[in-house]
VEXSEGU-370077 format. One record per residue (C-alpha): residue number from 1; x, y, z. Coordinates in steps of 0.2 Angstrom, whole numbers. Example, Ala and Ser with C-alpha at 12.3 -4.5 7.8 and 13.67 -1.06 7.14 Angstrom:
2
NODE num  east north    up
NODE   1    62   -22    39
NODE   2    68    -5    36
//
This chain:
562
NODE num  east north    up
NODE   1   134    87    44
NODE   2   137    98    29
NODE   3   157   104    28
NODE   4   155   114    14
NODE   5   145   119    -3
NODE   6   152   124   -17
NODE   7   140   136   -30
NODE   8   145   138   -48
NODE   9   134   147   -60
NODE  10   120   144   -51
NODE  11   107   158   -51
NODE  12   116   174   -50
NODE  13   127   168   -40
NODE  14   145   164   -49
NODE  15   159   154   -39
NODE  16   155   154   -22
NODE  17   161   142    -7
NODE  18   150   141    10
NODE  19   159   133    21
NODE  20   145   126    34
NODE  21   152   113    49
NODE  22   143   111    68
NODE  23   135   125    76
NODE  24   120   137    67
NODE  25   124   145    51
NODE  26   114   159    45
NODE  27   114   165    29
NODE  28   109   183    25
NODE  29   110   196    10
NODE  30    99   207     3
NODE  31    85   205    -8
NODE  32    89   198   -26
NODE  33   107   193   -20
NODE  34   103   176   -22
NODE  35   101   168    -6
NODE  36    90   157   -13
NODE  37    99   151   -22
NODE  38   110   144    -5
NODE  39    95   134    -3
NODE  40    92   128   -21
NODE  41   110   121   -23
NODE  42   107   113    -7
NODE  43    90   106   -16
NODE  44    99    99   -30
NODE  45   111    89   -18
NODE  46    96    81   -11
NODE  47    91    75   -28
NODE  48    77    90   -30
NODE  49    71    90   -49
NODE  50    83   100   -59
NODE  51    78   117   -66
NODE  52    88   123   -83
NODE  53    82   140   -78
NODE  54    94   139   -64
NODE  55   107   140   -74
NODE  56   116   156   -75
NODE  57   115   166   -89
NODE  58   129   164  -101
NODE  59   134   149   -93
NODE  60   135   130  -102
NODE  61   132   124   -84
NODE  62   127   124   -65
NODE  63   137   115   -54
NODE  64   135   110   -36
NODE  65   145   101   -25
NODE  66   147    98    -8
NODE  67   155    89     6
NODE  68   146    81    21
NODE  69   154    73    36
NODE  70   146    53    41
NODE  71   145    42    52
NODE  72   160    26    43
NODE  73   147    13    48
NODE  74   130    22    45
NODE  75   114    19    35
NODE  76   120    33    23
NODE  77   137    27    20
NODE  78   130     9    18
NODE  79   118    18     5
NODE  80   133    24    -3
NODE  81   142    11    -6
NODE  82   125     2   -15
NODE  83   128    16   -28
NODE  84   145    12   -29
NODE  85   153    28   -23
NODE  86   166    26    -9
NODE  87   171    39     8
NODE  88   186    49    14
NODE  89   189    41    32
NODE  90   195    55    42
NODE  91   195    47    59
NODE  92   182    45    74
NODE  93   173    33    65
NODE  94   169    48    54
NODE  95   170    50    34
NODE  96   169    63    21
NODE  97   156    60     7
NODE  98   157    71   -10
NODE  99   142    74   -18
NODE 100   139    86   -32
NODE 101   125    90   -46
NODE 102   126    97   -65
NODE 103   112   105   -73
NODE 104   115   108   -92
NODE 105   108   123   -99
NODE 106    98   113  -110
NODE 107    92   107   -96
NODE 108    99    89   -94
NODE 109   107    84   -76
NODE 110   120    72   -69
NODE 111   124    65   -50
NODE 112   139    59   -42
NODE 113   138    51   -25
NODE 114   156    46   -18
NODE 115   165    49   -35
NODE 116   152    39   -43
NODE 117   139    45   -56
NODE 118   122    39   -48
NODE 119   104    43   -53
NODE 120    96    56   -43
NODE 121    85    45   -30
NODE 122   102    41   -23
NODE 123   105    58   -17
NODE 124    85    58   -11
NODE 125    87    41    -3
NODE 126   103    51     6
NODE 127    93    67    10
NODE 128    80    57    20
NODE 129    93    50    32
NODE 130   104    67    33
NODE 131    92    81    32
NODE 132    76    88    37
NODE 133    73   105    24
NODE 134    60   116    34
NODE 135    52   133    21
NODE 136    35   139    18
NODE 137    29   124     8
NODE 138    35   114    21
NODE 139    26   122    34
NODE 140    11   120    26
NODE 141    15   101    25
NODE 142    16   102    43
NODE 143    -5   105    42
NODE 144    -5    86    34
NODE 145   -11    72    45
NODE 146     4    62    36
NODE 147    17    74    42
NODE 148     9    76    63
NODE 149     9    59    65
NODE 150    25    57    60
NODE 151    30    69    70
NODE 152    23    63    86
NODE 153    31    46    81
NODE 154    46    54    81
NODE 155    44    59    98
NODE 156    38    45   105
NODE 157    53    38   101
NODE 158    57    19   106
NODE 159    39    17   115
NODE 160    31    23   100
NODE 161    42    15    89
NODE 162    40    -2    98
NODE 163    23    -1    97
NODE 164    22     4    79
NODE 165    34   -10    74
NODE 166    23   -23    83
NODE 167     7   -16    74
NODE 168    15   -18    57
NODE 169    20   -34    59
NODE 170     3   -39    67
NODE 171    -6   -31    51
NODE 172     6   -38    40
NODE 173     1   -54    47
NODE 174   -19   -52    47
NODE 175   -16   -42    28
NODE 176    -8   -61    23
NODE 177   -23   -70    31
NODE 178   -36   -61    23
NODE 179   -28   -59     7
NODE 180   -25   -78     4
NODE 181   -42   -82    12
NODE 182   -50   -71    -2
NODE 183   -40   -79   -15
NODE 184   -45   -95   -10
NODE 185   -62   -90   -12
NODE 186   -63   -79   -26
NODE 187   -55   -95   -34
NODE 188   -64  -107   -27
NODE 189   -73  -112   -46
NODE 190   -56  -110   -54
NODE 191   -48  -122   -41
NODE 192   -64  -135   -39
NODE 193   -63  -136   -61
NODE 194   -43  -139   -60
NODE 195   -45  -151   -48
NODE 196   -57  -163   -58
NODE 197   -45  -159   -74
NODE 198   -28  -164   -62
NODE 199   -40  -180   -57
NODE 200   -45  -185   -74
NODE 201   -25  -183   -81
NODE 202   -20  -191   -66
NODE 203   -32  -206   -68
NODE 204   -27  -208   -88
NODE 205    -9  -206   -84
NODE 206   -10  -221   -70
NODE 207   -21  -231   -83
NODE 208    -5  -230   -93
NODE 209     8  -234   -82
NODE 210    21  -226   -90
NODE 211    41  -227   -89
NODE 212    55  -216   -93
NODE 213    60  -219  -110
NODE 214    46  -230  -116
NODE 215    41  -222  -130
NODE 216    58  -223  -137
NODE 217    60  -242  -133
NODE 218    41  -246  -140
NODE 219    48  -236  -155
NODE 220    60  -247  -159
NODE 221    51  -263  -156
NODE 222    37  -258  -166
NODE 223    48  -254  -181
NODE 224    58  -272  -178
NODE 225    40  -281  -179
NODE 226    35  -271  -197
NODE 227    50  -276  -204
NODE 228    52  -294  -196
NODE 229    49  -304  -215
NODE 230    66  -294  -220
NODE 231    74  -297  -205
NODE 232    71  -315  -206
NODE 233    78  -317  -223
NODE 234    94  -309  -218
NODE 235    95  -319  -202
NODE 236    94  -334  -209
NODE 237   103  -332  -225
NODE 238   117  -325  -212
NODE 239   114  -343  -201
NODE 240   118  -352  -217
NODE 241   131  -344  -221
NODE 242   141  -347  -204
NODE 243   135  -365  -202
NODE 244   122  -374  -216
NODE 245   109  -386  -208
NODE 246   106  -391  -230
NODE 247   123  -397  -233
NODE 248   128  -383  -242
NODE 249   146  -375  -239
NODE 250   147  -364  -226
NODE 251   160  -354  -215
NODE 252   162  -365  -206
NODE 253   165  -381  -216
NODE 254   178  -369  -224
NODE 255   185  -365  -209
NODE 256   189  -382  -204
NODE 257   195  -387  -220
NODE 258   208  -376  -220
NODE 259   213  -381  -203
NODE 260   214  -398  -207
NODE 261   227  -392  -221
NODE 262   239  -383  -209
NODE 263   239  -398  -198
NODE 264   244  -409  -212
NODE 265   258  -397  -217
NODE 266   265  -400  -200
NODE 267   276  -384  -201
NODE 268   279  -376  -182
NODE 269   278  -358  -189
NODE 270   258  -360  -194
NODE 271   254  -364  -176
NODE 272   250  -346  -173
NODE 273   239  -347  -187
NODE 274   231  -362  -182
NODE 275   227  -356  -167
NODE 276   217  -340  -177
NODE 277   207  -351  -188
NODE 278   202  -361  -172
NODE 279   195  -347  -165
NODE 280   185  -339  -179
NODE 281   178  -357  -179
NODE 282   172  -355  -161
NODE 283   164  -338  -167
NODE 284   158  -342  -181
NODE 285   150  -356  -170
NODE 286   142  -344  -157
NODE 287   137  -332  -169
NODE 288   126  -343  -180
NODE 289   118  -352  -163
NODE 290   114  -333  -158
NODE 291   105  -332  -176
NODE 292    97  -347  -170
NODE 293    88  -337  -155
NODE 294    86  -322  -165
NODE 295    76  -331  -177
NODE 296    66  -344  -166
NODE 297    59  -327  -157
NODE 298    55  -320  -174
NODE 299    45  -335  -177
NODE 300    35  -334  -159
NODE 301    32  -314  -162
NODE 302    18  -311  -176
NODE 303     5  -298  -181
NODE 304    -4  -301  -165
NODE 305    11  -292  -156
NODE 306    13  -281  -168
NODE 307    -4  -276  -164
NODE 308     0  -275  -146
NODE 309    13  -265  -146
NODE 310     6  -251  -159
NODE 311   -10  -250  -147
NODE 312     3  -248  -132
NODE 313    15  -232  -144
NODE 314    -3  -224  -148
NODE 315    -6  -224  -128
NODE 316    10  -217  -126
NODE 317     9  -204  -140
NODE 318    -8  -198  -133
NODE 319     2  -194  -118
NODE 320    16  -185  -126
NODE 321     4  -173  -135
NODE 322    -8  -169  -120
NODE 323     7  -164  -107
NODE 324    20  -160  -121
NODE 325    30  -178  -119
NODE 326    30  -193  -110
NODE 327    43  -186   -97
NODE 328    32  -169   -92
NODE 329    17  -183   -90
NODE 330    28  -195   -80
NODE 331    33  -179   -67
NODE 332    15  -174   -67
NODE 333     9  -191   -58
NODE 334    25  -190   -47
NODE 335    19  -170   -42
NODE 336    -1  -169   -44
NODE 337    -7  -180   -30
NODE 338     2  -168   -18
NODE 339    -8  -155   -30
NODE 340   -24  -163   -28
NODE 341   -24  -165   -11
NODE 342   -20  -147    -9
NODE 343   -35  -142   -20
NODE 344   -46  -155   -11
NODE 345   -43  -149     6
NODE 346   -46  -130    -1
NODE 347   -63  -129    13
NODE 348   -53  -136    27
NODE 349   -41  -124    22
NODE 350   -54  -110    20
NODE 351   -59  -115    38
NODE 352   -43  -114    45
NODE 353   -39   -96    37
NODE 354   -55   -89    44
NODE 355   -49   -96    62
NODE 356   -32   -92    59
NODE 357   -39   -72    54
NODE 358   -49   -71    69
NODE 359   -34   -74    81
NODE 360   -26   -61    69
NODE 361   -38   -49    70
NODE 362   -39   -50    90
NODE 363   -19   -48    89
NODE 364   -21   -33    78
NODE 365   -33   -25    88
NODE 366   -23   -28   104
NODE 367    -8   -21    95
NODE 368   -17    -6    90
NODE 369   -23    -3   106
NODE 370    -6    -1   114
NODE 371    -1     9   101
NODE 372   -15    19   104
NODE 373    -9    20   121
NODE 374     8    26   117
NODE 375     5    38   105
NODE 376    -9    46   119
NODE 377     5    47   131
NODE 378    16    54   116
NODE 379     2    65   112
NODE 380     0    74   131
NODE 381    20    76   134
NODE 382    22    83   117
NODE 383     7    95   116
NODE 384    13   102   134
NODE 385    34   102   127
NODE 386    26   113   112
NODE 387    14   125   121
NODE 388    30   128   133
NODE 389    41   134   118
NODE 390    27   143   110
NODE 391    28   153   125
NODE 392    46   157   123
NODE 393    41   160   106
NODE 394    30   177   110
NODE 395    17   166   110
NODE 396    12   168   128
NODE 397    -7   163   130
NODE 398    -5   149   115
NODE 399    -8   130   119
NODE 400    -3   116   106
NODE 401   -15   101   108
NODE 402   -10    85   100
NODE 403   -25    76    98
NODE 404   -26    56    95
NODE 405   -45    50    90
NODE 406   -51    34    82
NODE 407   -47    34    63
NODE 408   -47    24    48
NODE 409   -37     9    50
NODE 410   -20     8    40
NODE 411    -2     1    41
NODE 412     0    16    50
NODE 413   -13    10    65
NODE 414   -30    17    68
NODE 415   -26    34    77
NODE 416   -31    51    66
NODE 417   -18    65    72
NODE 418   -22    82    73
NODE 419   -12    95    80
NODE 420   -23   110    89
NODE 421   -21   128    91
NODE 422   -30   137   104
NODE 423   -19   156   102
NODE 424   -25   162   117
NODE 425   -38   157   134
NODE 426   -56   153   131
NODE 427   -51   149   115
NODE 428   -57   133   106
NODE 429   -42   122    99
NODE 430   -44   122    81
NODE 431   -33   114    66
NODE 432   -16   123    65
NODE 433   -20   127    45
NODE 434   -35   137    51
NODE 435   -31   143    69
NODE 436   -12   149    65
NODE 437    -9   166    54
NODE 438     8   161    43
NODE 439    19   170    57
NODE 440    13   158    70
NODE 441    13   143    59
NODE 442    31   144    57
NODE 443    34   144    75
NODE 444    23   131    78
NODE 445    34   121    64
NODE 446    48   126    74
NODE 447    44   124    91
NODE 448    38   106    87
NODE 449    55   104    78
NODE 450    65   107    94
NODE 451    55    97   103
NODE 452    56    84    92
NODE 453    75    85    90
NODE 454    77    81   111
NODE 455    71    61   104
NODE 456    73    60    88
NODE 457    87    72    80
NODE 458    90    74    65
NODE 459   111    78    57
NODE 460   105    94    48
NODE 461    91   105    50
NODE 462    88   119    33
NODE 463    77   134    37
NODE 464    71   144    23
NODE 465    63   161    30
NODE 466    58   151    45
NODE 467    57   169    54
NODE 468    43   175    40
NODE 469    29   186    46
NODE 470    36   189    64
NODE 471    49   202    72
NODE 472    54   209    87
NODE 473    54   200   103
NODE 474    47   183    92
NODE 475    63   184    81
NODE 476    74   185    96
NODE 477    64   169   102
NODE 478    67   160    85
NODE 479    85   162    87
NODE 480    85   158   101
NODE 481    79   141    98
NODE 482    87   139    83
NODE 483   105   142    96
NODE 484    98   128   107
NODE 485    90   117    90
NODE 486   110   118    84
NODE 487   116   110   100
NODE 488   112    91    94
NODE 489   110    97    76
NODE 490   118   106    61
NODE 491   106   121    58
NODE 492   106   130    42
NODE 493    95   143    41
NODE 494    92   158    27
NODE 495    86   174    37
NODE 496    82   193    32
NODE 497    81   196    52
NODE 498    94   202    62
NODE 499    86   196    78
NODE 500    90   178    71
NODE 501   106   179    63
NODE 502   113   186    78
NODE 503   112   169    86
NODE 504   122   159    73
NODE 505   140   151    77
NODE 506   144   154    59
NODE 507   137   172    49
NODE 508   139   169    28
NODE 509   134   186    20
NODE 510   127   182    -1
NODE 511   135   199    -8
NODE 512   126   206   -27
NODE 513   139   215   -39
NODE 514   135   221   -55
NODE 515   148   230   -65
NODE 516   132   238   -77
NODE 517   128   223   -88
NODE 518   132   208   -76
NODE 519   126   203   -62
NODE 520   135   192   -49
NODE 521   136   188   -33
NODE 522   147   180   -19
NODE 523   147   173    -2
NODE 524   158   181    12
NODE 525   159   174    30
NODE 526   158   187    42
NODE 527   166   188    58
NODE 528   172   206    69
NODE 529   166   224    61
NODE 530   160   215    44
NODE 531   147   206    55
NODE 532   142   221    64
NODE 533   139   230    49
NODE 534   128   216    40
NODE 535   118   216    58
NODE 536   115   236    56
NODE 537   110   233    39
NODE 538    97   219    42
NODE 539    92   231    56
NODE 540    90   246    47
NODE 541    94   245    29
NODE 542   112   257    33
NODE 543   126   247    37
NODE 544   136   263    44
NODE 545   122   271    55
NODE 546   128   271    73
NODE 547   111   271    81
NODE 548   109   253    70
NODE 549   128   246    74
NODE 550   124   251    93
NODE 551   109   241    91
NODE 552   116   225    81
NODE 553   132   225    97
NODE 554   119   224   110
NODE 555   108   210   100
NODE 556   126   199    96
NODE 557   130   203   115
NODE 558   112   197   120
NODE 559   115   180   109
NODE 560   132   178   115
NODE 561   123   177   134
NODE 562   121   158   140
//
């Protein structure tokens, strides 16, 4: 529900506060006061596109702001906080959201949602859930298939809604089916050549046999086998060195020696080094049989190994290059049998998605059938509702016929809605567009509204000139139902007929000024003698005419009647 709206150099409108709250507001003034504008600013909180031309003249800026009142845990104030913005708790499980709109006059705008600048889908995404905005142009979107059927959804409300939730999911399903099913086969070349690639790497990478980190280790050998005459040399010159099998001194000769010495010396304090040369004995020892080793498998490995291992590096390398290194080819064998089998199977697969789409099909179809069904049933109770408040409406010989026929299929069903006129007996029903002047149309609009509203309403309902083209005992009807639209609903609604304002809990008058070069204009709540007058002048165009006052008591006395 809107609390109030704030409009600043907006239009010819200056600095002017509307407050709104529960009940039906009307807004009235006379022509060129601006009370359009009520309805633009009211636009642009709903994240309408931004006109600079609505900026007043003189003025830098347009501002808008206004305050809404929402449920603390409801789909609008969890949208708000996804933008960020946050919510004045004010009790009953209710809070207060700010939301306000600046149009530069260059023609740039900025959103806030919450205290929080946000793009302006925010404020659309917020609109869809907090207002339905009914003017000429939406009227006319009433004529769209798109917009009856979504109406008689709305009524429908959970048999409907049950049954259109079960269809989705059921098409979803059958559109999943057939869409993987015409991959599959649109693919089927593509898939059959990969899979005779994926066989051919797998059986060269198997051939290979490789293992993590191979290529590294075969490295290394390889460059230990090239060099093996160097490596010799300095083994064995390192082996003579530690211990001389050609009598030649050596390390350990030299070692021993001087052993020998410390013994003879006989001295207690060269015990520790004693014990020092003894060890480096026993390492030189180990360390020259160790060369030993080393050198006897220098002797057994030749160029015949050599060879060996350079074959096994190349096969390697080959690998490397064709999947990018040896550890992308090892994972492939590890994942491409699972691959392959996959592919292989891809007509058993085919096979089983064309059984599995024809048990989705015949779930669909059942699926459509009872939604079918339901919006039928929706259809009859609704067409009846309508033609009853078309009669209330002046329309007394009128019958709304909503009509539910085979259509194309869609995630919306298969059912075509039309809504039917048929204005007085005899006559054929025929499209609203064609069988409804501009007058009628917006009762129509308005008589499904209300209905509507009894399943499915909706916080705030905005009327621009809902009343066009009618008068007399029709506008008294309108208002009427716009009373009995704002007993579950906010209704905001911008009238030029006194017949409708007359029924509003709350009467805001858009007053023009001009002081010979400036034009501005105001809003005024009216309430006693004010609101009379306004009603006279809406009556007659003279606020202080007596026939016209005693006319605008008798239609406010009329609207007061339960």
């Amino acid at each position: 529900m809107i609390e109030q709206v704030r409009l600043k150099d907006l239009g010819v409108i200056a600095d002017a506060t509307l407050p709104m709250g529960p009940g039906f507001t009307a807004v009235t003034g006379e022509t060129g006061a601006g009370k359009t504008m009520v309805v633009t600013g009211l636009g642009l909180l709903m994240g309408q596109r931004a006109d600079s031309g609505t900026v007043r003249s003189g003025a830098a800026q347009a501002v808008v702001e206004g305050i809404w009142n929402v449920e603390a845990d409801g789909p609008a104030a969890g949208r708000v906080h996804e933008a960020g913005g946050d919510l004045e708790p004010v009790g009953d499980g209710r809070s207060e959201l700010y939301l306000s709109r600046t149009i530069q006059a260059e023609g740039r705008s900025r959103a806030a949602v919450g205290g929080r600048a946000a793009p302006a889908g925010v404020l659309v995404d917020l609109a869809a859930q907090l207002v339905a905005v009914h003017g000429q142009s939406d009227q006319l979107r009433l004529t769209s298939k798109a917009a009856q059927r979504d109406a008689l959804d709305r009524f429908g409300g959970d048999a409907v809604g049950g049954a259109l939730a079960a269809y989705r999911e059921a098409h979803a399903a059958w559109g999943a089916i057939q869409r993987e099913l015409s991959r599959l086969v649109d693919e089927r070349d593509q898939r059959r050549g990969e899979a005779e690639r994926l066989r051919e790497e797998l059986a060269e990478i198997e051939a290979v046999a490789p293992e993590p980190g191979e290529d590294q280790r075969v490295a290394a050998r390889a460059e230990r086998l090239a060099n093996a005459e160097e490596l010799r040399e300095a083994a064995l010159a390192a082996r003579e060195a530690l211990s001389s099998e050609e009598g030649a001194p050596d390390v350990g000769a030299l070692l021993a020696d001087a052993t020998r010495a410390l013994e003879r010396a006989g001295d207690p304090a060269l015990a520790r080094v004693r014990e020092q040369l003894a060890d480096l004995i026993y390492r030189a020892s180990d360390a020259a049989v160790e060369l030993s080793s080393y050198l006897a498998d220098l002797d057994e490995e030749g160029p015949q190994e050599l060879a060996a291992v350079e074959e096994r590096r190349a096969a390697l390398a080959a690998l490397a290059r064709r999947h990018g290194s040896l550890d992308e080819a090892i994972a492939l064998q590890d994942t491409g049998s699972a691959r392959l089998a996959e592919l292989d199977d891809d007509g058993e697969r085919v096979e089983r998605l064309r059984q599995d789409g024809d048990a989705a099909r015949e779930a669909l179809d059942r699926a459509a059938g009872a939604l079918t069904a339901a919006r039928r049933a929706a259809a009859e109770a609704l067409g009846e509702a309508a033609t009853a408040e078309l009669h209330a409406l002046a329309m007394p010989d009128a019958r709304l016929v909503v009509d539910v026929s085979p259509g194309s299929e869609s995630a919306h069903g298969h059912d075509e809605i039309a809504f039917l006129l048929a204005p007085h007996p005899g006559a054929d029903p025929r499209p609203v567009a064609k069988g409804a002047s501009g007058g009628e149309l917006s009762r129509v609009m308005l008589a499904i509204e209300v209905v509507v509203a009894q399943t499915d309403p909706v916080p705030t309902f905005i009327f621009d000139e809902v009343d066009a083209g009618i008068g007399g005992a029709a506008a008294i009807e309108v208002g009427r139902r716009l009373a009995r639209l704002a007993e579950s609903s906010q209704v905001i609604a911008v009238t030029h007929l006194a017949q409708v304002a007359a029924f509003a809990t709350n009467h805001l008058n858009v007053v023009k000024s001009s002081d010979g070069s400036i034009t501005a204009s105001s809003v005024t709540r009216l309430e006693g003698d004010a609101r009379e007058a306004e009603m006279a002048r809406l009556l007659s165009g003279m606020a202080d005419s007596d026939a016209a006052l005693t006319h605008a008591r008798e239609l406010l006395s009329l609207a007061a009647r339960p």
